[in-house]
N, C-alpha and C positions, 0 to 999 in steps of 0.2 A: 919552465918555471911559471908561467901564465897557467898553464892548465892546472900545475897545483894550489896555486892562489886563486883560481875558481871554483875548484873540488872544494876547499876550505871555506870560502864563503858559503856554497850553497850545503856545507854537512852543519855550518852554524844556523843558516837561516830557515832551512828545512821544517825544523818543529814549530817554530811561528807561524810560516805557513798554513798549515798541517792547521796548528790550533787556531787560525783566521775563518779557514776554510769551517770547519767544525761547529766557530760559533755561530756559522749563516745559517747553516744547513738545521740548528737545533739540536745537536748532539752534548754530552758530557765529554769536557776537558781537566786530565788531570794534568796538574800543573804543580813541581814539590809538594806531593800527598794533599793538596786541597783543590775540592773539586767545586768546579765551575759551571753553572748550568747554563746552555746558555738561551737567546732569546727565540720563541716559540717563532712557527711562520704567521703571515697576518691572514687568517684564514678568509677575510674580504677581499684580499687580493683575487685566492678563486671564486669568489662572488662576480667579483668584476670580468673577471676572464671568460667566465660562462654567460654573462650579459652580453659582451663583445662574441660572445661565438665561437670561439677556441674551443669550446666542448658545449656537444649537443647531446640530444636523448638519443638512444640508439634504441630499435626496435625490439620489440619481445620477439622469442623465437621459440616454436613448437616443440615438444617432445614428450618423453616420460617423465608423466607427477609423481612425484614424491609421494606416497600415501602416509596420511597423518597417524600418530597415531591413536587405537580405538580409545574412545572415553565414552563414561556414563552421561545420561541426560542430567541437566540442571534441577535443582533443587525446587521444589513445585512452586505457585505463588499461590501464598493462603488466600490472598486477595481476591485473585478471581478464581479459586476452588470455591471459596464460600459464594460468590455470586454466581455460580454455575448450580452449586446444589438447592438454591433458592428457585432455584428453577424446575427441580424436577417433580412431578407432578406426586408422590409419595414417598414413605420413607425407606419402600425397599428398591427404587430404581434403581442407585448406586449401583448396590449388592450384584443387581442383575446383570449390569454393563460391564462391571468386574466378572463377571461369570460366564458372559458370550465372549468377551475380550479372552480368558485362557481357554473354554472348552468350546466356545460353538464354530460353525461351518462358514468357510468363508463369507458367503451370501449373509449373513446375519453379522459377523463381524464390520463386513464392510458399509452397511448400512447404519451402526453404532458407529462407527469411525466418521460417516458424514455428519451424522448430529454433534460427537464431538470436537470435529473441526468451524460446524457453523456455532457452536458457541463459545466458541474456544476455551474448553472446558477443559484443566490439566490435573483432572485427581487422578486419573489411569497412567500416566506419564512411564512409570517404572514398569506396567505391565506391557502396555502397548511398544516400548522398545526391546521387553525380552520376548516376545511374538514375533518381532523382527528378528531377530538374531536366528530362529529356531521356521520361521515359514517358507514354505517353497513358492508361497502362490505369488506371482507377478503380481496382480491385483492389490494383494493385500500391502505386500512392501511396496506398493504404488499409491495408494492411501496415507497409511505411513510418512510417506517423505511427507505429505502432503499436510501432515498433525504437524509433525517437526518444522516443516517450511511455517507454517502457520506461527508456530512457536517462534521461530530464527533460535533455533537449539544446535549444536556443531556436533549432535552425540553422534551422528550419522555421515561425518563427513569423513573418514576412511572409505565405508562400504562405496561413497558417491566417486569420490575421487579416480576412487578402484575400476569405479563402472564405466567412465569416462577415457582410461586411459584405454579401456576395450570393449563399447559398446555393441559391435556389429551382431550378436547371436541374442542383445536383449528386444522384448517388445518396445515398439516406439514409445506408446503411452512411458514407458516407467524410465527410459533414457529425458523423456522432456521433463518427468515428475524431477528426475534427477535434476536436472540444468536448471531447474525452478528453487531449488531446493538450494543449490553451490549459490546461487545468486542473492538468495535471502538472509543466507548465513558469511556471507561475504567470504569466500573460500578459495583464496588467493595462489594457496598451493594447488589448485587446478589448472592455472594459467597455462600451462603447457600442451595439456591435453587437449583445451580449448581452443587453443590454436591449431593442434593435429586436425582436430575433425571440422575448423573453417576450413585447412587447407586441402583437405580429405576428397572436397566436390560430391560429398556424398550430401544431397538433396533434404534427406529429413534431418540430419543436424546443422543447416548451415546456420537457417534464420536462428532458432533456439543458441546457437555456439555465440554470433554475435552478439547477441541482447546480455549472455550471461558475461562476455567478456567487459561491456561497458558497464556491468553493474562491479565487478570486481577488479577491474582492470584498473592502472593509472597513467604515467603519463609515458612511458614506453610502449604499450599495447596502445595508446590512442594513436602515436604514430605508428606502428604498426598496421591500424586500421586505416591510415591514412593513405600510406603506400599498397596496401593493397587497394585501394580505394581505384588506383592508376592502372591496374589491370583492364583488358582489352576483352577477354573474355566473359565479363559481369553481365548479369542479365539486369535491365532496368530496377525492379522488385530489388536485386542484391544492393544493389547502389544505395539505394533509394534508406534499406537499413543499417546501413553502416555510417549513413549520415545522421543519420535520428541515435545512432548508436555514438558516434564522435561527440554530440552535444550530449548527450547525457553524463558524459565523463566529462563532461568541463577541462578539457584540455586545451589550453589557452594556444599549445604547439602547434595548433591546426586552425587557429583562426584567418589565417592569410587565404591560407587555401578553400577557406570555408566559404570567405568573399570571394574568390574569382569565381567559384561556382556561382553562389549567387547571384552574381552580376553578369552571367554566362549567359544571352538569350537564348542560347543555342541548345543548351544544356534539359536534361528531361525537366519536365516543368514540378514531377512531386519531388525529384534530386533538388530542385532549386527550393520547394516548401522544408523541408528538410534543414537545409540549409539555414534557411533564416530561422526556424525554430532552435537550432543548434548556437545558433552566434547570441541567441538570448541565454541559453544554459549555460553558458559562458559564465554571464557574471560579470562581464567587463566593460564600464562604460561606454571604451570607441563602439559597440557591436548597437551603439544607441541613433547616430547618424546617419551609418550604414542602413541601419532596419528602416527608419525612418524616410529615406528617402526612395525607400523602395514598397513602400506606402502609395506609392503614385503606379501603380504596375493594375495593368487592365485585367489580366487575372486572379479573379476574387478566393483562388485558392490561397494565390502567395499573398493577398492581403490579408486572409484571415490567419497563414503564418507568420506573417512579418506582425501581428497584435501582438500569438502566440511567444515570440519573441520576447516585446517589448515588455510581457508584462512581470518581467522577470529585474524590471527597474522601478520599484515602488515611488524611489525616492526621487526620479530623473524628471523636471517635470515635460521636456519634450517628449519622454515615453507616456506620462499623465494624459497631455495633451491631445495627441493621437489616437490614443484608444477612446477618449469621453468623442471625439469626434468618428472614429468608427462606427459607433454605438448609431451612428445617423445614415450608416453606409447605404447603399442602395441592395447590394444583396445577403439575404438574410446570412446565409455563414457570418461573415465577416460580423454583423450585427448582434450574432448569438455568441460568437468567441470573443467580443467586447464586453459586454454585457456580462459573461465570467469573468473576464480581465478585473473587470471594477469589486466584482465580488469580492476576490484575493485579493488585489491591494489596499482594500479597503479607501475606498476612495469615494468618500461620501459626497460631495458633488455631481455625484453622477444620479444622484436619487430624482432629482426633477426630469432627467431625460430618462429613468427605469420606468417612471409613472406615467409617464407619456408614452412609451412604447406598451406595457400593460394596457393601458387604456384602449390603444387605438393602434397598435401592430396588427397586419391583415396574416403575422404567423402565428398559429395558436403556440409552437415551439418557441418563440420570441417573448410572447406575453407569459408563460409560463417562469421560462429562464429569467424576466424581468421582477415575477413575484418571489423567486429563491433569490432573486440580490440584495432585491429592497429587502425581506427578512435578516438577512446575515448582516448589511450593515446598520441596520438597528438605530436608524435616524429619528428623530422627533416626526420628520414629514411624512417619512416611510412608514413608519409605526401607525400612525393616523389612519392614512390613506386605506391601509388593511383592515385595521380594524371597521375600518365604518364599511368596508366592502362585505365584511361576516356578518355584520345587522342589515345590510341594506335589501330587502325584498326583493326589487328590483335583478340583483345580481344571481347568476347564475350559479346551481348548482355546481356545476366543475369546479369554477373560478373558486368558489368557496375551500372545496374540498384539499382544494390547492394549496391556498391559503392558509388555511387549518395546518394541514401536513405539516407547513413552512413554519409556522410560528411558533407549533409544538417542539420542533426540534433547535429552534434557538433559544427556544424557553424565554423569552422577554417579556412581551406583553400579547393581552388578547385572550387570554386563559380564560379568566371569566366570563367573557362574550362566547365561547366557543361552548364551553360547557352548558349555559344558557340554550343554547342553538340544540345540542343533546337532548338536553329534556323538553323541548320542545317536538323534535323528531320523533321521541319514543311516544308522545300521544297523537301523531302524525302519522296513518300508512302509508299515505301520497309521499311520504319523503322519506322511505324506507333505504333509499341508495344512499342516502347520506347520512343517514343514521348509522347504516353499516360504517360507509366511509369514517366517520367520526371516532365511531366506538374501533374500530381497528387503531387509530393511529393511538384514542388513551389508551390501549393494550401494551403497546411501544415503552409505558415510562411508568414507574412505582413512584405515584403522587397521591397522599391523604386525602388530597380533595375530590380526587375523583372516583371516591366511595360513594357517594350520594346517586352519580350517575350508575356506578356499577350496581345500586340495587334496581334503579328502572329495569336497568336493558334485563335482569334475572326475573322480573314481574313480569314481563312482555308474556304474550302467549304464542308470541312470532318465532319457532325455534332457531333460525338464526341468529336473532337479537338474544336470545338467550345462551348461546353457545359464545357468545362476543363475550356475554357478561361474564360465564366462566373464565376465560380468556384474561379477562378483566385483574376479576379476583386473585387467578396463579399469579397474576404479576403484581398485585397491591397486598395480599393478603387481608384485606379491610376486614376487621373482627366486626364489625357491623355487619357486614354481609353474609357471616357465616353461617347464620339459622336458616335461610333462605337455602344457601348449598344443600344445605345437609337435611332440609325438607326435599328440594330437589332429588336427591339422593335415596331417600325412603319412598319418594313416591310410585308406586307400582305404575301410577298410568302415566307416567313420566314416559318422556322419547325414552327410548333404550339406550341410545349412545350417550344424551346428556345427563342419564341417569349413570349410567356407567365412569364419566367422567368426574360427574360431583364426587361418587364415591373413592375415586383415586385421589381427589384433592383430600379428603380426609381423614384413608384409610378407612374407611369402613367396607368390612368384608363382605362380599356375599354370600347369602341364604347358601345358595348350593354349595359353596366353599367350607362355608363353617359347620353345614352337615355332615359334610363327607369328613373332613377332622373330625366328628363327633365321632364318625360310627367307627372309624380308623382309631379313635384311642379307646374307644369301647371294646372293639376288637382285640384292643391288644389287653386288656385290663381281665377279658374272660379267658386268655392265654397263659 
């Protein structure tokens, strides 16, 4: 009788149950045809759970890449098509580079492919990737990556992926071109392969494997690199980049471990530079007392790392602190990677102790690095102190030259002291080194005003002063200056090469050129 009277309670109470349970878990309960939803989980719960530890990152693990699939290259930027063809010295260059680019010979291709990666010139885009598709030469699709790296374009991340998961029968050159290439286009679907050929022990992919995985890697491949880190058989050199490589992924999971190295005496001493450069790419304020107190370490490698570090805390001021006080170090590294430090954080305080180390630093690499700081932070004092250094007699050519370089490139002030100094030069042959020097750096920037000077340096009778001033011109186009060219250009008893040159800047053909067309349509007109 009991056991029927519990069979009976529990066939009543069963779907309460049943619907209790249901609503914890998040599911739908019907209940006579109306449905109940019920409440979701508190998805902070595993926030919390994963703060406490209950779940960790578990390492990445080697294999076969998925190869993506093929796509075309991106769409060109008119922006810098049109400041690339501003540059070319006539109007049928294009035509030409489009014309070696589909028919000419390796050797000719590859040397157009340098010019238009150092200007990162993308009107061939469409050509240069169907060469790819259809070349055999190593070389060539070794260039290539090297346009598209340039780019960060993913049109090429099948063929690399591909290459990766089986490199051993390609040349090294174009497996590294490769790794350069997955790295710049951030090509995540490699991760596998990458880790094949870390763990591979094969010597020419390891350093390249590591650098590409911290560029593309996140916070499972950082512990990945952590544990392997713990291997017995690492040669120092291996160590050594997989810590520079854990800091660049800013993996907060490996800061503990980051510190006992650090703080390891024992430990190889550039594993331990390393180290403190890495707890700064962090990002994480504790990595601020840590670096700091390891400021006090008698070797001036890990002091000029532990700046390296610091200066990755703008806003900290005990990181501030430390570096303006480095800048007084006793050896010059540490003095020189301070003196950057200030650069980047912009930490204009530091301008009285720059012009003091300019002044009177016995390293010319010191005073130098102290003139690129002073320029970038762009202070009232610093500004001063430069400019009266470019009028001052007294000062040395270098120091000048220096100077100049520095001020033209942050474009602030001193422009008219410099130019000044120009046309002083060009009636000066005792100061022909820095006339060059000068006239090279306004070749660098397209500014109206330095048409005035670009006609001296084409008066000169000095042909390098005049080869600057073409120099000049391709980059200003100054319509004042253009009678000059294009006398240059007719002049028979002109140099040959800068006569040659004018006449590319303006298209004008030569005599023998426009002969031979003559007789050549002549030819055909008695036919």
């Amino acid at each position: 009788m009991k056991r029927t009277v519990l069979f009976l309670i529990f066939l009543f109470c069963f779907p309460l149950f049943c619907q209790a349970e249901a609503s914890e878990i998040g599911v739908l309960v019907e209940d006579n045809n109306e449905i109940f939803e019920a409440p979701e989980i508190n998805s902070s719960q595993n926030e919390i759970s994963e703060e406490q530890g209950e779940k960790t990152v578990q390492a990445s693990k080697g294999g076969y890449a998925e190869v993506p699939p093929a796509k075309k290259p991106r769409s060109i930027d008119q922006e810098k098509a049109k400041s690339a063809a501003a540059k070319d010295e006539n109007n049928e260059e294009e035509e030409n580079i489009r014309m070696t680019i589909k028919y000419g010979i390796p050797s000719e291709i590859s040397e157009k492919l340098d010019d238009l990666i150092k200007n990162e010139d993308p009107r061939f885009t469409e050509e240069i990737y169907d060469l790819f598709q259809v070349s055999k030469n190593s070389t060539i699709k070794e260039k290539i990556l090297k346009y598209f790296t340039k780019a960060e374009d993913p049109c090429l991340e099948d063929f690399a992926v591909n290459l990766l998961n089986d490199p051993y029968d390609e040349k090294n050159e174009l497996v590294k071109a490769t790794f350069q290439y997955i790295s710049a286009v951030k090509t995540k679907a490699a991760v596998p392969a990458v880790i094949n050929l870390i763990e591979s022990e094969n010597e020419n992919y390891f350093n390249d494997a590591i650098s590409t995985l911290g560029d593309i890697g996140g916070a499972s491949e950082a512990v990945y690199l952590v544990e392997f880190l713990e291997r017995e058989d690492l040669t120092d050199a291996q160590r050594q980049i997989l810590m520079r490589t854990c800091g660049k992924m800013h993996a907060v999971e490996t800061w503990d471990k980051l510190v006992d190295i650090l703080e390891d005496d024992e430990e190889n001493a550039f594993v331990r530079m390393y180290a403190a450069e890495s707890l700064g790419l962090m990002k994480v304020d504790k990595s601020v007392p840590v670096l700091v107190r390891n400021f006090d370490a008698t070797d001036p490698n890990l002091r000029q790392y532990v700046i390296k570090g610091l200066e990755n805390f703008p806003d900290v001021v005990e990181a501030k602190a430390t570096i303006l006080q480095a800048i007084r170090d006793e050896h010059w590294k540490v003095r020189q990677e301070a003196i950057k430090a200030v650069k980047e954080m912009e930490i204009k305080e530091a301008v009285p102790y720059l012009i003091y180390r300019a002044k009177n630093d016995s390293e010319k690499v010191i005073k130098e690095e102290s003139i690129t700081s002073i320029a970038k932070l762009n202070s009232q004092e610093g500004n001063d102190y430069l400019v009266k250094q470019i009028t001052d007699k007294k000062v040395g050519d270098a120091t000048k030259k220096k100077i100049i370089q520095e001020l033209l490139k942050v474009n602030t002030v001193g422009e008219d002291e410099i130019l000044e100094l120009a046309k002083d030069c060009c009636n000066d042959d005792k100061k022909k080194d820095l006339r060059y020097a000068i006239g090279k750096e306004l070749t660098k920037y397209d500014r109206s005003k330095y048409a005035e000077v670009c006609s001296l340096y084409l008066s000169s009778k000095d042909t390098t002063t005049i080869g600057i001033g073409l120099d000049m011109f391709k980059m200003g186009k100054y319509p004042s200056c253009e009678p000059q060219v294009h006398t240059l250009a007719t002049d028979k008893k002109a140099n040959t090469g800068l006569r040659a040159r004018a006449k590319k800047m303006l298209n004008i053909e030569d005599e023998e050129s426009a002969d031979a067309k003559n007789s050549d349509s002549k030819k055909a007109d008695e036919k």
